[in-house]
N, C-alpha and C positions, 0 to 999 in steps of 0.2 A: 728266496732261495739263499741256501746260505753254502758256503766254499768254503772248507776247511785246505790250509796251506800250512808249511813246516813254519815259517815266521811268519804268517798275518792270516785272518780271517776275512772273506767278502761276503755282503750281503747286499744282495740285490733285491729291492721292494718294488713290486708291481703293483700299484693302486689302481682300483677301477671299481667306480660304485656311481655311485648320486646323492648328493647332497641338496638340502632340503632349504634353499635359502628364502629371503623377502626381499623384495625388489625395494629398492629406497628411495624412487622417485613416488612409485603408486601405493608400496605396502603390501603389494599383492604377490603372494608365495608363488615360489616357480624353482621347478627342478633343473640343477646344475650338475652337469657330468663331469665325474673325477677322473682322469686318467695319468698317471703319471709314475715316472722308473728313477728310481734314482739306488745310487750304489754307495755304502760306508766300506772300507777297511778299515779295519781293528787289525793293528799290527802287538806284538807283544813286547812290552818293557818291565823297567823296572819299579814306573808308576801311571795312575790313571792322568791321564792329559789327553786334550783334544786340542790337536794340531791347525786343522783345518777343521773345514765343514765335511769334508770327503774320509777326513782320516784322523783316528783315534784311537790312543793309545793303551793298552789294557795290563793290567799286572801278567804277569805267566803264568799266574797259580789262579787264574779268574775261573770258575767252573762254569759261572751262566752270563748269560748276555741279558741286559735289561732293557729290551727293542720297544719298548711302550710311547715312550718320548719320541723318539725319532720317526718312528709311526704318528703323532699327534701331530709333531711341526710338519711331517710331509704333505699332510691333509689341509694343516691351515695354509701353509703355501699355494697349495691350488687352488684356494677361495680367493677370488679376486677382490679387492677394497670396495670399488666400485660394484654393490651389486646390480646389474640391473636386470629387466625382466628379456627375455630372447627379444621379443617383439619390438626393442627398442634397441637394437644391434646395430643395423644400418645406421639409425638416427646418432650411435655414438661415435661410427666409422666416419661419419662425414663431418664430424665434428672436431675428428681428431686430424683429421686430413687438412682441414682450415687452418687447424691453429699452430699443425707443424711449422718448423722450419720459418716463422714470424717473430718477428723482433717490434715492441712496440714503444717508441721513445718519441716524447716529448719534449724539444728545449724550451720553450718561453713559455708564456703565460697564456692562457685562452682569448684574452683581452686583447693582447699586443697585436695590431695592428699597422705596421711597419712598413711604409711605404720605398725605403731606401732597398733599391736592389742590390747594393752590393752589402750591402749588409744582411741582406737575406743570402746571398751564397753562399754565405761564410758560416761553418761550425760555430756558435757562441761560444764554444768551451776555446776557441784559438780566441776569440775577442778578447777574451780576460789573462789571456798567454803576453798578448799585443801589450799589454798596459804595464808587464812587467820592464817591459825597455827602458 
């Protein structure tokens, strides 16, 4: 839809289809639903410049709009990186739920086996602080 205004134009895109992807785990095609709204203003100056993602400048004397582009990225935006196939949904949910919010850090070496406890309470990164004294 588009919104003609005395200084700026809005156009609001309503996508809604299905896209025709391959799963990347199995290879195996499966149908992905697009839905998604998104809004540009074209406001009018004195050259073409795009401001933001939302907002875009147009000469005054512009007669047509060239909605092609904006239309392509809106589509590739709602194609996930990860394609996977529905059936492996859950499987990626509880994957993501695992790995949220986890910090995985290492200090020493696999080897080290260190019997002094006061040396195991202590940060290594303050051991090497300690030596500066």
């Amino acid at each position: 839809m588009l919104f003609k205004h005395e200084t700026f134009l809005e156009a609001e895109f309503k996508i809604k289809g299905v896209a025709k992807l391959v799963c990347d785990r199995t290879l195996e095609p499966f149908d992905f639903p697009v839905l998604n709204t998104h809004k540009i203003v074209f406001k009018y100056g004195d050259a073409d410049e795009e401001i933001t993602d939302e907002i875009v400048i147009i000469h005054r004397d512009t007669a047509t709009l060239e909605l092609g582009q904006y239309i392509y990225e809106f589509i590739g935006l709602a194609i996930p990186l990860k394609k996977l196939h529905p059936r492996f949904k859950d499987e990626e949910e509880a994957e993501d739920d695992d790995i949220e919010g986890k910090i995985v850090y290492s200090s020493g070496s696999p080897d080290d086996d260190s019997d002094d406890d006061n040396d195991e309470d202590i940060d290594p990164r303050w051991n090497i602080l300690k030596k500066l004294k």
